[in-house]
C-alpha positions in Angstrom: 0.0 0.0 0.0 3.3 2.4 0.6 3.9 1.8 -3.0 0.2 2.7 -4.1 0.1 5.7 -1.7 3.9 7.0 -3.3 1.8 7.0 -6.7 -0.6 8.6 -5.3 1.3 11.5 -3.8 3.0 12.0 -7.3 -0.6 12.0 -9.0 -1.7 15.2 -6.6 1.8 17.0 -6.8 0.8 17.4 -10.6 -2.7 18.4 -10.3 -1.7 21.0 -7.3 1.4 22.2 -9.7 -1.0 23.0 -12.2 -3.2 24.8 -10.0 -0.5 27.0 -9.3 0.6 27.4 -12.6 -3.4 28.4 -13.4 -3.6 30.2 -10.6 -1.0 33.0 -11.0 -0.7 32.9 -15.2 -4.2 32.9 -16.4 -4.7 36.9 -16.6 -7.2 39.2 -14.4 -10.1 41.0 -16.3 -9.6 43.9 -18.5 -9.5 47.3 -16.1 -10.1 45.3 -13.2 -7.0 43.7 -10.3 -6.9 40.3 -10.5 -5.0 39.7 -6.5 -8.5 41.3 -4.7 -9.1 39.8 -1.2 -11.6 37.8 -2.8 -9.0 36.1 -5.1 -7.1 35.0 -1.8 -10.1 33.9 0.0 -10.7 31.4 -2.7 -7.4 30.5 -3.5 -6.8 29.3 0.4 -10.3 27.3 0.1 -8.6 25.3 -2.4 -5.1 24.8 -0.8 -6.7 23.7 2.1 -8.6 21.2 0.2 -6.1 20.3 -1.4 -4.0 19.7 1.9 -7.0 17.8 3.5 -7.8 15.6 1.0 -4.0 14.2 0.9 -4.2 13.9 4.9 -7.2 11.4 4.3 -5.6 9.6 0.8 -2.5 8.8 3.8 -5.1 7.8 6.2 -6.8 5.7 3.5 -3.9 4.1 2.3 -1.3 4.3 5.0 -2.8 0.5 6.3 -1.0 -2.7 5.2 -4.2 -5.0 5.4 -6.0 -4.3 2.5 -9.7 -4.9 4.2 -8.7 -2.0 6.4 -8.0 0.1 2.8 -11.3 -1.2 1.4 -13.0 -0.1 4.1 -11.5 3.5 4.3 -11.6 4.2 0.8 -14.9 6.6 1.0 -12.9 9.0 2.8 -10.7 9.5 -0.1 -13.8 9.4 -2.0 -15.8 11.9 0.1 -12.8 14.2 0.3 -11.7 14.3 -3.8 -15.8 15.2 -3.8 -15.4 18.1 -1.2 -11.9 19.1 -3.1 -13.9 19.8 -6.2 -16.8 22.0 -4.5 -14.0 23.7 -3.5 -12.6 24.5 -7.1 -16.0 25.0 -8.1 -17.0 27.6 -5.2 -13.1 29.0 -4.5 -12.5 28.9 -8.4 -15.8 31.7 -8.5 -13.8 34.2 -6.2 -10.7 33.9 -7.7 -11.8 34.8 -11.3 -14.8 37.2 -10.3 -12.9 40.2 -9.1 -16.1 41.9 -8.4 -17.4 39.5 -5.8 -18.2 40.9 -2.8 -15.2 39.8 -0.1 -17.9 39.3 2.6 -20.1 37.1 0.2 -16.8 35.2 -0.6 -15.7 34.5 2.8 -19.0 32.9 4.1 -19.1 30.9 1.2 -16.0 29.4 1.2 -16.2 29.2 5.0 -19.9 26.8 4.1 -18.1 25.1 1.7 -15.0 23.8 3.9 -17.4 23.3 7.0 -19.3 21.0 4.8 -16.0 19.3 3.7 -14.7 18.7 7.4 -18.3 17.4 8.5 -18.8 15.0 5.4 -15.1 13.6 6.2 -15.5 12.9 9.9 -19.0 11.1 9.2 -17.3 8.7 6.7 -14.2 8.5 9.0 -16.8 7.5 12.1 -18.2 5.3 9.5 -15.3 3.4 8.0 -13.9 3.0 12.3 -17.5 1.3 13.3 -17.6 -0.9 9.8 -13.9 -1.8 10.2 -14.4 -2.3 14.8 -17.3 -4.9 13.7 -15.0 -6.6 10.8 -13.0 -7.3 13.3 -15.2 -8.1 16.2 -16.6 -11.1 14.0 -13.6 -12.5 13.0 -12.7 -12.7 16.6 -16.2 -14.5 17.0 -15.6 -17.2 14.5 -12.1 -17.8 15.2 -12.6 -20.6 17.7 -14.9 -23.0 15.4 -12.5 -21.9 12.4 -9.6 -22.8 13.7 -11.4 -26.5 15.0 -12.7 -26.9 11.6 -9.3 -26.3 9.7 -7.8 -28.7 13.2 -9.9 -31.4 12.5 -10.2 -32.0 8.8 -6.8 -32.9 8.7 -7.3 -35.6 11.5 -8.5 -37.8 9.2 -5.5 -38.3 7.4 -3.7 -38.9 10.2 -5.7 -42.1 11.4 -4.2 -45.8 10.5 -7.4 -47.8 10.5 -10.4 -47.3 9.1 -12.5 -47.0 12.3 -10.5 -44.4 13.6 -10.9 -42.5 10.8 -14.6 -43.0 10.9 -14.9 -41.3 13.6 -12.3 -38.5 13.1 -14.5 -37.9 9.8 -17.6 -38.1 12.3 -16.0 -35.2 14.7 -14.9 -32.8 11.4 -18.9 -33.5 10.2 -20.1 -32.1 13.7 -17.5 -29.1 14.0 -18.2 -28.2 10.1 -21.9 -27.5 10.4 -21.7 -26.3 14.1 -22.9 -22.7 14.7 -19.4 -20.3 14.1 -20.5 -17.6 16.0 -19.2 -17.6 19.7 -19.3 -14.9 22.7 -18.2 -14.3 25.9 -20.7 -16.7 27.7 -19.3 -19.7 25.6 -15.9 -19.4 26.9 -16.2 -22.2 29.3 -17.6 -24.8 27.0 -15.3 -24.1 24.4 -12.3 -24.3 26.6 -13.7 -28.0 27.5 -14.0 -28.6 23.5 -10.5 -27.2 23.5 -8.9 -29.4 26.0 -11.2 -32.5 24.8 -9.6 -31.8 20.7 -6.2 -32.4 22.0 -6.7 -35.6 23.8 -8.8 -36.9 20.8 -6.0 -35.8 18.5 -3.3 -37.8 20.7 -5.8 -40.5 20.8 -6.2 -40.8 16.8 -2.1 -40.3 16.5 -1.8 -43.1 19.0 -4.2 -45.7 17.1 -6.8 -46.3 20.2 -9.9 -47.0 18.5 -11.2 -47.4 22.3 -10.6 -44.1 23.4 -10.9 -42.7 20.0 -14.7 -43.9 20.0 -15.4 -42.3 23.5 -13.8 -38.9 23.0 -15.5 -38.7 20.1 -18.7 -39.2 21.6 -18.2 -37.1 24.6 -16.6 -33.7 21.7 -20.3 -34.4 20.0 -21.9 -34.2 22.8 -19.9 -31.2 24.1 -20.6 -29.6 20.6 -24.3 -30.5 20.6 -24.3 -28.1 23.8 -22.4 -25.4 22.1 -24.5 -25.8 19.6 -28.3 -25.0 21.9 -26.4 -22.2 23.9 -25.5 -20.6 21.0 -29.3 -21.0 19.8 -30.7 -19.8 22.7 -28.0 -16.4 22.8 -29.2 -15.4 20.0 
């Protein structure tokens, strides 16, 4: 994302050098002096702009994962949009001489209010879609991680009834419900604790105890299972 944002920054040093250049060569009306106090009052609308919207394109991009870039890219959005009612609304002061300094003011004043209000709404935006991105992985991480643990048990087991009932465990943990909270800790800590015994037991060979753990992790899932029913 360094790479993409480095692009980036080379990208907005040519349009703001060309707003310079159009800013100070394009020539004032005929009779009238182009550098009025309106002229500057438009001209610092834009640089600010200009300024804020490469704060936010850093913000944006400045994160490695690109889910967290994903997620922040409508404040890059929102802020090209509020860079170019700036050019439109500073762009009118700097090339009408005649506008009235006071009129100028309050409506560049509006237009960068409206700018800093639309960003921090889509930054408080992006922050609560990317807090509950994150809050679910950690929610499905337990189950996940069981899942991924006991497909590959099956491939570990030596006879066929062991890895009957391996297969019979990874069937039960695959369709179990991936959401988990706080008030599942417990039971999930006994699933936890149960997995590694029935994983020594199928690397071991002992269809015996292979057979009862097995029985007692379904059961132990089963109850997962109606908890997490009735949390909901």
């Amino acid at each position: 994302m360094k790479k993409i944002f480095k692009l980036y920054v080379v990208a907005w040093a040519v349009m703001f050098a060309l707003f310079q250049v159009i800013s100070f060569t394009v020539p004032g009306w005929a009779g009238v002096g182009k550098y009025t106090p309106t002229f500057w009052i438009g001209y610092l609308c834009i640089m600010i702009s200009f300024l804020g919207q490469l704060i936010c394109a850093y913000i944006a991009l400045k994160a490695g994962d690109s889910r967290k870039v994903f997620y922040r890219i409508s404040l890059v959005v929102t802020s090209y949009t509020g860079l170019l009612l700036s050019f439109v609304f500073g762009g009118l002061c700097m090339l009408i001489p005649a506008f009235p300094f006071w009129a100028g003011s309050i409506l560049c004043a509006a237009v960068l209010a409206f700018n800093v209000v639309s960003i921090m709404k889509t930054s408080v935006s992006a922050t609560l879609v990317e807090r509950a991105d994150e809050k679910e992985k950690a929610q499905v991480s337990f189950l996940k991680t069981l899942t991924a643990d006991a497909e590959i048990l099956p491939a570990k087991a030596k006879s066929e009834t062991v890895k009957k009932d391996c297969k019979r465990v990874y069937e039960t943990v695959r369709y179990s419900d991936p959401v988990s909270c706080a008030a599942l800790s417990a039971i999930e800590k006994e699933i936890a604790v149960k997995f590694s015994v029935f994983t020594k037991a199928v690397e071991e060979d002992n269809a015996a105890e292979v057979k009862e753990i097995a029985d007692e992790l379904m059961i132990l899932l089963e109850d997962r299972n109606k908890k997490c029913r009735l949390l909901k």
